[in-house]
C-alpha positions as CSV (number, residue, x, y, z in Angstrom):
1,X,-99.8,-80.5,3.2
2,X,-98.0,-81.2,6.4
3,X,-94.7,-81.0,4.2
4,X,-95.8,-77.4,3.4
5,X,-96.7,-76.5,6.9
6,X,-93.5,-77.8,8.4
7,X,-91.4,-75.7,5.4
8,X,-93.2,-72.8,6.0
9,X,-93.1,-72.9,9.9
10,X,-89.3,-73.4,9.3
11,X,-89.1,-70.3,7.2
12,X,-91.2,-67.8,9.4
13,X,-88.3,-68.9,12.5
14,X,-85.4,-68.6,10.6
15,X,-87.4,-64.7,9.7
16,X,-87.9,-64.4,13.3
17,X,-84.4,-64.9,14.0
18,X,-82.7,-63.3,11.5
19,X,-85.2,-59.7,12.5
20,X,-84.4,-59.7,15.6
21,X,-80.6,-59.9,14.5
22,X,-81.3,-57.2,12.6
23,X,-83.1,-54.9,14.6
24,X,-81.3,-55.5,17.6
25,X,-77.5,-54.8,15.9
26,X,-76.5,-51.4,17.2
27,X,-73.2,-50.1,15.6
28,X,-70.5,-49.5,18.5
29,X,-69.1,-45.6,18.7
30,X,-66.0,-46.4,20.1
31,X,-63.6,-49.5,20.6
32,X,-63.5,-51.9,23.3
33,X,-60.6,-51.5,25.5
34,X,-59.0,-54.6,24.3
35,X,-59.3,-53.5,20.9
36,X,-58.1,-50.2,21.3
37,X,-55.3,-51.2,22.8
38,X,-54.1,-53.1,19.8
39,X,-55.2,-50.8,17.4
40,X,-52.8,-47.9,19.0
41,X,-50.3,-50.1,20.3
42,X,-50.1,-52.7,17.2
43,X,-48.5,-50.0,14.4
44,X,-46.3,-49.0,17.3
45,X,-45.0,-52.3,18.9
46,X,-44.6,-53.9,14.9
47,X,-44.7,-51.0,12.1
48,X,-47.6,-52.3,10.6
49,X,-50.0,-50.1,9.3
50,X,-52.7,-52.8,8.8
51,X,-53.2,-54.1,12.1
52,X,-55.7,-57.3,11.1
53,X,-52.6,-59.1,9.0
54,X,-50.4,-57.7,12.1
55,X,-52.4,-59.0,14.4
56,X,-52.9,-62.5,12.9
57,X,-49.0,-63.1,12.1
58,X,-47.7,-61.9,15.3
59,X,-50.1,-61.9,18.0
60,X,-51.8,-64.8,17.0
61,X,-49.3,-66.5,15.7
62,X,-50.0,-69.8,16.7
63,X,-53.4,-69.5,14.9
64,X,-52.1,-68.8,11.8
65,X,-49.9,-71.7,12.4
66,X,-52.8,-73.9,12.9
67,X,-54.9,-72.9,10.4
68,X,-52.4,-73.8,7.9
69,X,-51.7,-77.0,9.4
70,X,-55.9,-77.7,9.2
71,X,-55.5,-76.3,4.8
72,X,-52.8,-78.8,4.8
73,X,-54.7,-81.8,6.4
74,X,-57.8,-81.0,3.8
75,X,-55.3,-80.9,1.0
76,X,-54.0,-84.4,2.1
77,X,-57.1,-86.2,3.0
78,X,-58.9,-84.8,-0.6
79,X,-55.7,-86.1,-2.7
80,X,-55.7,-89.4,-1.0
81,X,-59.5,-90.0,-1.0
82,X,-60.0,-88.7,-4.6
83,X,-56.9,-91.4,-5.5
84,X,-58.3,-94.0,-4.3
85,X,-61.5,-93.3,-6.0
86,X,-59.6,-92.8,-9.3
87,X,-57.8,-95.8,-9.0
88,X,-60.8,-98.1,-8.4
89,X,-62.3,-96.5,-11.5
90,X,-59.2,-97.2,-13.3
91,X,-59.4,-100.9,-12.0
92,X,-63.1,-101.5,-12.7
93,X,-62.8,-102.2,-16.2
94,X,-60.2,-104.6,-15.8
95,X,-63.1,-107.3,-14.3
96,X,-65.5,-105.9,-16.8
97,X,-65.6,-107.6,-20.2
98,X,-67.0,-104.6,-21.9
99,X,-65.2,-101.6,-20.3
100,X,-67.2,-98.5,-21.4
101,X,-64.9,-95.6,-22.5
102,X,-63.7,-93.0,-20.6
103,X,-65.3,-89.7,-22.3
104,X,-62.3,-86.9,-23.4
105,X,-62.8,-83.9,-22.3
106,X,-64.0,-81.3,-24.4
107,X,-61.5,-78.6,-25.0
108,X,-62.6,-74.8,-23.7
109,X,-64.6,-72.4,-25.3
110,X,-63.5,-69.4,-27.2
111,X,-64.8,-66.8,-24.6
112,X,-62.5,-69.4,-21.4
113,X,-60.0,-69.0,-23.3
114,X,-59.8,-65.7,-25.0
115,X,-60.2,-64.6,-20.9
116,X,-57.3,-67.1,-19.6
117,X,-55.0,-65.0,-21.6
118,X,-56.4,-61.8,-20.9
119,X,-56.8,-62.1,-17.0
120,X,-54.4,-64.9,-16.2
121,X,-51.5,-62.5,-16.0
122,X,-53.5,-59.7,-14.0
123,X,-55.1,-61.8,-11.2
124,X,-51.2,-63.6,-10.7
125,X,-49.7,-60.2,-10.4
126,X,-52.7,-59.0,-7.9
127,X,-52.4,-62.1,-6.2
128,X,-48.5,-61.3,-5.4
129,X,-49.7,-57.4,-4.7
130,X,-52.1,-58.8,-2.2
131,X,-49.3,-60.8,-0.5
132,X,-46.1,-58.6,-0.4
133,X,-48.2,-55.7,0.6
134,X,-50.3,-57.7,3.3
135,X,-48.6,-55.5,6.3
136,X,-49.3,-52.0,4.5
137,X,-53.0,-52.6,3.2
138,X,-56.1,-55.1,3.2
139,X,-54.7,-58.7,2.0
140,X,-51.9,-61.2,3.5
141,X,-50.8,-64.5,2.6
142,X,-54.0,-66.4,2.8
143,X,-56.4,-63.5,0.5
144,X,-53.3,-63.7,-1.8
145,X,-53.1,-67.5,-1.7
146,X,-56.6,-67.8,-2.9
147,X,-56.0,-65.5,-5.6
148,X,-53.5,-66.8,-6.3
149,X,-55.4,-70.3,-6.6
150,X,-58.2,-68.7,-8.8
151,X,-55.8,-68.5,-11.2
152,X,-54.8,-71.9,-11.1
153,X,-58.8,-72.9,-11.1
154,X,-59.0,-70.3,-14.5
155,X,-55.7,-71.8,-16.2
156,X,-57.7,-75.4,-15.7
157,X,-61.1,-74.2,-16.8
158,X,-59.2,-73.1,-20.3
159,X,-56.9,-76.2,-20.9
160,X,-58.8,-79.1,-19.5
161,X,-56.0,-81.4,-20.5
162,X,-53.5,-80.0,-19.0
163,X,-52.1,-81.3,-15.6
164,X,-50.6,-79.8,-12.7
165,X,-47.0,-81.0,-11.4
166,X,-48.9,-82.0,-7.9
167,X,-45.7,-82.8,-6.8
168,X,-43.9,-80.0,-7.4
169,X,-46.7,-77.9,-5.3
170,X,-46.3,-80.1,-2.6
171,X,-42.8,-79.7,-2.3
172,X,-43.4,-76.1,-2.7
173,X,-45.9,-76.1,0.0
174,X,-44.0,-78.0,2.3
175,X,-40.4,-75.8,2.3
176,X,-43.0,-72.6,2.9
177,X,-43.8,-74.6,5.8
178,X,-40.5,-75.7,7.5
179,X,-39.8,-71.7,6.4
180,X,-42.8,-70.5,8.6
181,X,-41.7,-72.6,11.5
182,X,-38.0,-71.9,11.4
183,X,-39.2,-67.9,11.1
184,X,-41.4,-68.9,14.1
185,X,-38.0,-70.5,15.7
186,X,-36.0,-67.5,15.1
187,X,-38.6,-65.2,16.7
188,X,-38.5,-67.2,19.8
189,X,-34.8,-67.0,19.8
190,X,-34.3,-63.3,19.1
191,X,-37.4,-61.9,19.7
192,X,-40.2,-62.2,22.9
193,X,-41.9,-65.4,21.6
194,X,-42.6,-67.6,18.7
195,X,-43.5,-65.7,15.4
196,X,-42.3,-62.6,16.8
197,X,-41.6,-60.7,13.8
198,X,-39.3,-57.9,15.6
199,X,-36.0,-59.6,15.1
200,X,-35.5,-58.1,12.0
201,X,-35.9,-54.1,11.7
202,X,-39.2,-52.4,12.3
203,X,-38.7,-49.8,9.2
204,X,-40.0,-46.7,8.5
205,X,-44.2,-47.1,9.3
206,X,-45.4,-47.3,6.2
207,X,-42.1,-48.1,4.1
208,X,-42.1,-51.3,1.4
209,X,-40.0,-52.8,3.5
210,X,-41.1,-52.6,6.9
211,X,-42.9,-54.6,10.0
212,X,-40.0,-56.4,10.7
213,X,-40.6,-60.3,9.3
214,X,-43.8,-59.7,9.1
215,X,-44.0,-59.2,4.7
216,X,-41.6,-62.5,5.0
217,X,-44.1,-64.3,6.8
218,X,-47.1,-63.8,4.9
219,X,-45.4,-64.2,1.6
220,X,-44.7,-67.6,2.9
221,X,-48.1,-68.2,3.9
222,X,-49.2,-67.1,0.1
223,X,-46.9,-69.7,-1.3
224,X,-48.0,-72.0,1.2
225,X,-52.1,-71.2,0.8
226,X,-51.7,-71.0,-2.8
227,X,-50.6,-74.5,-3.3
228,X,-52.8,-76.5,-0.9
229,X,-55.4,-74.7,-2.6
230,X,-54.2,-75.6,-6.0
231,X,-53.6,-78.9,-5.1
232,X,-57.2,-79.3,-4.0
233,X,-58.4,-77.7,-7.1
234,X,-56.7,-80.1,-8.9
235,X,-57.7,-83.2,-7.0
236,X,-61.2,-82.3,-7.3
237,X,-61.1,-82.2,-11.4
238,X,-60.0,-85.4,-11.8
């Protein structure tokens, strides 16, 4: 009875909170000067029309940088902690005089697989629109990495047995990395700071091929987040 009570004590605060969330939001009519000034002075200062992959390539560039860094780290620590638990279960039997069998996996259904080859191809190729149109429209490396990834996760879910060349992805993953940082170099060099994507030409606003390093950048972080995310995929199935 006191169980109850307690759960539904919780549940009327967690209402409380959440209503007066909601019924004090108010929706603002016009932008904070720090945001406007970005907004109007972003598009102008890089030749970016989407100003939110602009902003976090450029202006916070060292963000970015980190938050890849942190993907990396997860990706590391879950392929060495699922190893190790892998490998112990591959030891175990060794002391055990009647080592059960490992069970197979069973192969994919007809409707996994009949969609692996019927959406396979379309989420890759949306995944690569996402990421080398990041600085024109909604997207960037990291949306387009997790697509990207999803496709990886589908591709699994349909061939159970197959395996990913791990370390092929991290070699991958690491030369999108020394790339970032070398971009990140040259921006300091030619440019006003680190990641500064204006040492190459601004384009036309608008133009494929615009933004300066910008499209460069975030295709690299789409390789990048694509393959620590695979990676982890990966780990986490076997």
């Amino acid at each position: 009875m006191m169980r109850r009570a307690a759960a539904l004590l919780t549940v009327l605060l967690f209402a409380v909170v959440f209503w007066r969330l909601v019924g004090g939001y108010a929706e603002l009519q016009a932008l904070r000067p720090l945001a406007e000034y970005y907004v109007l002075r972003g598009p102008l200062d890089l030749g970016a029309p989407n100003i939110v992959t602009a902003i976090l390539i450029t202006y916070r560039g060292f963000d970015t940088l980190g938050e890849v860094a942190v993907l990396f780290m997860v990706a590391a620590s879950v392929g060495v902690l699922l190893k190790e638990e892998s490998s112990a279960s591959a030891a175990a039997p060794l002391d055990d005089p009647t080592p059960t069998p490992t069970p197979a996996r069973r192969p994919a259904g007809e409707i996994v697989h009949t969609g692996k080859q019927v959406l396979l191809p379309m989420i890759f190729t949306f995944g690569a629109y996402v990421i080398v149109n990041g600085h024109l429209s909604a997207g960037g490396g990291f949306q387009g990495g997790a697509i990207v990834a999803s496709a990886v996760m589908l591709m699994l879910l349909a061939r159970p047995r197959s395996t990913l060349n791990v370390a092929l992805l991290s070699v991958v993953e690491s030369l999108a990395g020394v790339l970032y940082v070398c971009i990140g170099i040259l921006g300091l060099v030619l440019a006003g700071g680190f990641l500064d994507a204006r040492f190459l030409p601004r384009g036309e606003l608008g133009a494929f091929f615009s933004a300066g390093a910008i499209p460069l950048i975030s295709a690299l972080l789409g390789i990048k987040v694509g393959a620590e995310l695979s990676v982890i995929i990966d780990r986490f199935r076997s």
